[in-house]
C-alpha positions as CSV (number, residue, x, y, z in Angstrom):
1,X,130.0,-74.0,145.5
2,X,131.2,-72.1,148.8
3,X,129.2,-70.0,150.8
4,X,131.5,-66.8,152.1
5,X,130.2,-64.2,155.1
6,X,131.5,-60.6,154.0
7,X,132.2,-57.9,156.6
8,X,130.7,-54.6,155.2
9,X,131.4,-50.9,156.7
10,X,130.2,-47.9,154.6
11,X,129.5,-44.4,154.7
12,X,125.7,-44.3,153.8
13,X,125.4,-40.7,152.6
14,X,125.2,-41.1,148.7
15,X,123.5,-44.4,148.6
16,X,119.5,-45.5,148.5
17,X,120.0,-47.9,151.0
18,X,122.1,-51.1,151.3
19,X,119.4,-53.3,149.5
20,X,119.1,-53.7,145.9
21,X,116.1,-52.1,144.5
22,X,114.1,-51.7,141.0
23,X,115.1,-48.9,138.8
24,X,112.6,-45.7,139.3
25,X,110.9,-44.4,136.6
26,X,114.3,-45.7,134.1
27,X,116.3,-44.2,136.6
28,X,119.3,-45.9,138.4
29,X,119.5,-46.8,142.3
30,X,122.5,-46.9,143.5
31,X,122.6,-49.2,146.6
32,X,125.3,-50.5,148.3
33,X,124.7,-54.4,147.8
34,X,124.3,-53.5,144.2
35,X,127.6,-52.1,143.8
36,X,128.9,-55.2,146.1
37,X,127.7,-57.4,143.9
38,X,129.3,-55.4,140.9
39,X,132.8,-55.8,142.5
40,X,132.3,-59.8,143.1
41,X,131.5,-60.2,139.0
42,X,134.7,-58.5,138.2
43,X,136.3,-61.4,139.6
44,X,134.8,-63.8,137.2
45,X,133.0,-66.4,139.1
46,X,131.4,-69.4,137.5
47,X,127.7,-69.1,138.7
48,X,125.6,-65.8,138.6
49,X,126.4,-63.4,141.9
50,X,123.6,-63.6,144.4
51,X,124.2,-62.0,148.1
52,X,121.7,-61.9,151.5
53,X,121.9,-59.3,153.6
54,X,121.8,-59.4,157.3
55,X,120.5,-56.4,158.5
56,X,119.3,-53.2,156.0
57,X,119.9,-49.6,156.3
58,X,117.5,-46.8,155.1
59,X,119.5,-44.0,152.8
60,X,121.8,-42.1,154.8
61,X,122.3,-44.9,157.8
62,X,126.0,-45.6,157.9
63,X,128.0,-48.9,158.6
64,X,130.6,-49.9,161.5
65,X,129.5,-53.1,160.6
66,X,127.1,-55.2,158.6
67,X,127.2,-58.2,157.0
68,X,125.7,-60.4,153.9
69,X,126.9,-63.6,152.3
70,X,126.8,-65.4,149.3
71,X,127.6,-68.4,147.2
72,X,130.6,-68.3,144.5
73,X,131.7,-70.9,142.5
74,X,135.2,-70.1,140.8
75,X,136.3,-70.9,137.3
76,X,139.0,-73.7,138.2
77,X,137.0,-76.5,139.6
78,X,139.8,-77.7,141.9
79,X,139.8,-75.0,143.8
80,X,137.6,-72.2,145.9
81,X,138.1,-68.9,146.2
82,X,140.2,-67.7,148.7
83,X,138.7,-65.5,151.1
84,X,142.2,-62.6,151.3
85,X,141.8,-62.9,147.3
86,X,137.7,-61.7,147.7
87,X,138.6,-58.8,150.3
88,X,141.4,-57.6,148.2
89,X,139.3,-57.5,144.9
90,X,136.4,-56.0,146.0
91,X,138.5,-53.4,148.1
92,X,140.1,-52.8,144.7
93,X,137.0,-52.1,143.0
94,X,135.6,-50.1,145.4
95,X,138.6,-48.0,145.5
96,X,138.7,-47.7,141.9
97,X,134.8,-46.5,141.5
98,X,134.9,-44.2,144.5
99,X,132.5,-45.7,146.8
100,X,132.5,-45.2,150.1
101,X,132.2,-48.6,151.1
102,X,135.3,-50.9,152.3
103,X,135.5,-54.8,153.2
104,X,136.8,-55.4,156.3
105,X,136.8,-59.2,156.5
106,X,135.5,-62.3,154.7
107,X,135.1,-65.8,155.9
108,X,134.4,-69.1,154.5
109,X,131.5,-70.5,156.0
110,X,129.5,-73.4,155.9
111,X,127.0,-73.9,152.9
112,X,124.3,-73.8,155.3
113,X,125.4,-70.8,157.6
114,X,122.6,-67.7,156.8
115,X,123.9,-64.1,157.8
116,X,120.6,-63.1,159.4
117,X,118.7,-66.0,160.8
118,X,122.5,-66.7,162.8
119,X,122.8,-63.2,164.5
120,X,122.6,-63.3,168.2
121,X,122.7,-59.5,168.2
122,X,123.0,-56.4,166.9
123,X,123.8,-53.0,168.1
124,X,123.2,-49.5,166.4
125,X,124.8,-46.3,167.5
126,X,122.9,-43.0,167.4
127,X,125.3,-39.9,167.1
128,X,123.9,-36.4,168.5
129,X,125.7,-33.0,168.6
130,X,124.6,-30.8,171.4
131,X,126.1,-27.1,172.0
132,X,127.1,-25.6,175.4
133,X,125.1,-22.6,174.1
134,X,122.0,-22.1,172.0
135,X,122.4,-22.2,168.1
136,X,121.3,-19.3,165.3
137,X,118.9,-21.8,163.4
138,X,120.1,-19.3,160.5
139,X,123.5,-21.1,161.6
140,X,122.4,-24.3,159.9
141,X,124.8,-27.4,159.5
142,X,127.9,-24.8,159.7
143,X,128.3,-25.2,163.2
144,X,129.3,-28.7,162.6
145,X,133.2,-29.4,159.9
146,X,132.8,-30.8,156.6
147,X,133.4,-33.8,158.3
148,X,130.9,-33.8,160.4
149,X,127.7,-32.7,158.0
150,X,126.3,-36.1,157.5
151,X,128.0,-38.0,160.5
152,X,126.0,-36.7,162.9
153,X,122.4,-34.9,164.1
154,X,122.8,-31.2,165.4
155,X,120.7,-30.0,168.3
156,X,120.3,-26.5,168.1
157,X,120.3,-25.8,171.8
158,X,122.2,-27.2,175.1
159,X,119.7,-30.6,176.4
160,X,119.6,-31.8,179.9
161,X,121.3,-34.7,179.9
162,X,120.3,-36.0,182.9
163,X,116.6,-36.0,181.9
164,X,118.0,-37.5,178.7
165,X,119.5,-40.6,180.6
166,X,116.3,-40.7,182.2
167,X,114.4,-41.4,179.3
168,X,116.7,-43.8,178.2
169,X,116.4,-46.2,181.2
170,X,112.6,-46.0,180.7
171,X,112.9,-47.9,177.3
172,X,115.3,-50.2,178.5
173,X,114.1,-54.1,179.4
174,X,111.4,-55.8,177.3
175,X,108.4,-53.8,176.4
176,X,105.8,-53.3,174.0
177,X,107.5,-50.6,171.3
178,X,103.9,-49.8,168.8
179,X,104.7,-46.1,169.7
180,X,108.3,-46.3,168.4
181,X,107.1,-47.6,165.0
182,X,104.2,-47.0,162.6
183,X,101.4,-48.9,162.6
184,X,101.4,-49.4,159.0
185,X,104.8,-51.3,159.3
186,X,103.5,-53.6,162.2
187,X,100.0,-54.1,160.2
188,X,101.7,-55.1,156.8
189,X,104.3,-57.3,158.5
190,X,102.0,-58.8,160.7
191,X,104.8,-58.6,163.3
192,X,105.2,-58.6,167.2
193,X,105.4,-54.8,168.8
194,X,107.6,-56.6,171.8
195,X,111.1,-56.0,171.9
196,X,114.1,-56.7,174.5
197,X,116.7,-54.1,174.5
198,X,119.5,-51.9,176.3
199,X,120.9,-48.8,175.8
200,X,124.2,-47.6,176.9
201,X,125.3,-43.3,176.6
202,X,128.5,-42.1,175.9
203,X,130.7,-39.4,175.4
204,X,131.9,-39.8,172.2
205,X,134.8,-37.7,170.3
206,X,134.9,-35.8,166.9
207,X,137.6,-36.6,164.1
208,X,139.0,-32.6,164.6
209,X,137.8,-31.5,168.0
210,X,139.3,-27.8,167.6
211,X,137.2,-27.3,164.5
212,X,133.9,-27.9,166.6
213,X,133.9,-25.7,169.0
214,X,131.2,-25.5,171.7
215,X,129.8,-29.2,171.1
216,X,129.7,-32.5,172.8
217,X,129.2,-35.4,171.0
218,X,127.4,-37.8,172.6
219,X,126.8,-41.6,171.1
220,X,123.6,-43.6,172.0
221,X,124.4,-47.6,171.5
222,X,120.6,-49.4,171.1
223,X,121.4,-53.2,171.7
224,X,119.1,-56.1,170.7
225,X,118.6,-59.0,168.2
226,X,116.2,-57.0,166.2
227,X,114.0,-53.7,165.6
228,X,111.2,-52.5,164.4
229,X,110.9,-49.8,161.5
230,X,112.2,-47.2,162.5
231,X,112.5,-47.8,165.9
232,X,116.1,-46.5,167.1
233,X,115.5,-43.2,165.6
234,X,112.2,-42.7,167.4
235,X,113.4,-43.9,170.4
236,X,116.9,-41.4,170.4
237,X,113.8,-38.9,169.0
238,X,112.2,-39.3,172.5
239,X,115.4,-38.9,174.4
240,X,115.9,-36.1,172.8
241,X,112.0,-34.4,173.4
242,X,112.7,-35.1,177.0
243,X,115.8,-33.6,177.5
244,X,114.5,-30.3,175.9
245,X,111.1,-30.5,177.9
246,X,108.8,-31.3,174.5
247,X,107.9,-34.9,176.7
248,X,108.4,-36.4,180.2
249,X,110.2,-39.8,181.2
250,X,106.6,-40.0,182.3
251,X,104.8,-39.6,178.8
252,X,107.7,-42.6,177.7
253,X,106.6,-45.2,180.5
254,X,102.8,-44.5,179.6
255,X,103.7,-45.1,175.5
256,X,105.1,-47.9,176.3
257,X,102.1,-49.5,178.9
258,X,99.3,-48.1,176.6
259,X,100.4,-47.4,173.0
260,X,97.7,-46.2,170.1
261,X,97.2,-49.2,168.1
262,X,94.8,-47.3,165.4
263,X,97.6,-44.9,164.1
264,X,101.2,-44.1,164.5
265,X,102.4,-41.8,167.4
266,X,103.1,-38.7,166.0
267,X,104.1,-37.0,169.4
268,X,107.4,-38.8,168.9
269,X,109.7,-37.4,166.4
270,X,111.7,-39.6,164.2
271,X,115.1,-38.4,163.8
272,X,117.0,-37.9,160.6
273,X,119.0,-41.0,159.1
274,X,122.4,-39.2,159.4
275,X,122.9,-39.9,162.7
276,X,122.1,-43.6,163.1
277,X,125.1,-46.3,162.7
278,X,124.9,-49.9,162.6
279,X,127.3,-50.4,165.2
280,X,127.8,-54.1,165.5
281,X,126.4,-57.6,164.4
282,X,127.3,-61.0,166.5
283,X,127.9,-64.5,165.7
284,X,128.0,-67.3,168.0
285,X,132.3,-68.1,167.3
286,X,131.2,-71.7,166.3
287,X,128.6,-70.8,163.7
288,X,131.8,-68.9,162.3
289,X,133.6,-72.6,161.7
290,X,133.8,-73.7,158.2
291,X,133.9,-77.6,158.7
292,X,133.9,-79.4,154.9
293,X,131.6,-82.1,155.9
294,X,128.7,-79.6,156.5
295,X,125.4,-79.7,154.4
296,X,125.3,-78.0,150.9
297,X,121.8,-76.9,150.7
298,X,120.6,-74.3,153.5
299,X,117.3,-74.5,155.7
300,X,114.3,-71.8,155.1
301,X,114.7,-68.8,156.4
302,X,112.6,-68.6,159.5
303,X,110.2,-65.2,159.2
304,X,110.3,-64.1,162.7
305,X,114.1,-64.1,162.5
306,X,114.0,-61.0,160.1
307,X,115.5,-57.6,161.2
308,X,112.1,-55.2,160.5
309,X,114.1,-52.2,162.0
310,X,116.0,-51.4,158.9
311,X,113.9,-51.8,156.2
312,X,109.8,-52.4,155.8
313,X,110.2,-55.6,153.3
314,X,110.2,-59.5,153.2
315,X,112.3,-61.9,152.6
316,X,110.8,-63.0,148.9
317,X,111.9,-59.0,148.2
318,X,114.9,-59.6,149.2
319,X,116.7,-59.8,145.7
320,X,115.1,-56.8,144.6
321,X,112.7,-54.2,146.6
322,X,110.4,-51.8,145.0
323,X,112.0,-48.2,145.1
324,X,108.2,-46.7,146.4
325,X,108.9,-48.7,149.3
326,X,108.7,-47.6,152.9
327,X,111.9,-47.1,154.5
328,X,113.5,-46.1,157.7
């Protein structure tokens, strides 16, 4: 049996999530790990297809990155699969059905190597379109190219970016992050509100420029080893409300010093999934080394190495998750 680690970048948009989930009321799911799964059987291993996912998105979230591995065992005993062979059959697949999902790498790695208890980081970039002019709300999503429509959240008026910065550097360090989350999340996972992170802003750049006229795109990169539900999309949320004078970097420093712990902050907007990116995952370099003589049969996963920010769910869901559950 060999254990492979499989670089995954997708476009979110048409998809339920990355994880696999129980059909809804007879109806299909389509998720992305289902359909990577899909393309692995149609190379004909030996032993039935099961993959682990590092970190999982909410419908709509997009990929740069991500990650998941599994164990195949190929027909021919003599030999393992090789790892060019996986990419290019999947990719081949994928191509084939139309999905918008692409594999950009896979490694062999040891037996005992687990894609999300090994991460030493991840980082998620937030995408936000903000005009040099106030939008017509009538205007809708037209102010942004075809290309742009689900890549990206449109504010409808110009934001002060200094105060936006501002708010930024407030949430950055270690702190208590119960505001940026719902309580129902933190209650059911029995989980710790504390989180370490950084945050870097950029300006970022659109695929035709000339075709968006009178926007800046600006990218928010959220770095850390893991989140909380929903907590990126809250946190760009109360950027946002400061820049356009709904909050104060002030209101952000007391959240985070004295947050409700009976019900979820609703002062803080969540933003909408099309925006968020997961950006990056790392790997210590020597985790990534497949040595033959390692052990076969991996440790238990450790709870409190989960990634809560993507998905409200445990690991003994991980095969399958409920469709009626919470997401980001």
């Amino acid at each position: 049996m060999g254990r492979f680690l499989i670089f995954i970048s997708y476009i979110g948009t048409n998809y339920s999530g990355i994880q696999k989930q129980l059909m809804n009321h007879g109806l299909k799911i389509l998720t992305i790990q289902e359909q990577i799964e899909i393309a692995l059987k149609s190379l004909n291993p030996r032993n039935v297809v099961k993959s682990c996912i590092s970190s999982r998105t909410d419908a709509g979230v997009h990929a740069f990155q991500n990650t998941m591995h599994c164990d195949l065992l190929r027909k021919n005993e003599d030999c393992e699969y090789d790892p060019q062979f996986l990419k290019n059959g999947m990719n081949y697949w994928l191509r084939k059905k139309k999905e918008t999902i692409r594999i950009t790498n896979v490694l062999r790695v040891n037996d005992d190597f687990h894609c999300r208890r090994q991460i030493k980081k991840r980082s998620y970039m937030y995408r936000v379109a903000v005009p040099f002019k106030e939008i017509a709300p009538q205007t809708g999503y037209s102010a942004l190219t075809i290309l742009e429509k689900n890549n990206a959240f449109i504010i409808w008026r110009p934001i002060d970016m200094r105060k936006f910065m501002s708010a930024a550097e407030a949430m950055v360090g270690t702190h208590d992050f119960t505001a940026f989350t719902t309580v129902k999340s933190l209650r059911e996972k029995n989980e710790s509100p504390m989180r370490t992170v950084s945050i870097e802003i950029k300006l970022g750049r659109t695929a035709l420029k000339q075709h968006n006229p009178g926007l800046e795109f600006w990218e928010v990169y959220v770095h850390s080893r893991s989140f909380l539900f929903r907590q990126i999309r809250r946190m760009v949320g109360a950027m946002v409300q400061v820049a356009i004078d709904e909050l104060t970097v002030d209101d952000i420093q007391q959240k985070l010093l004295k947050p409700c712990l009976k019900a979820t902050d609703t002062k803080i907007k969540s933003l909408p999934a099309c925006g968020l990116y997961l950006s990056n995952i790392y790997y210590d370099p020597k985790d990534l080394i497949y040595t033959p003589t390692a052990k076969t049969e991996p440790d238990d996963l450790n709870p409190a190495d989960k990634d809560a920010d993507d998905l409200n769910s445990t690991d003994e869901d991980e095969e399958v998750l409920d469709a009626s559950s919470e997401k980001i």
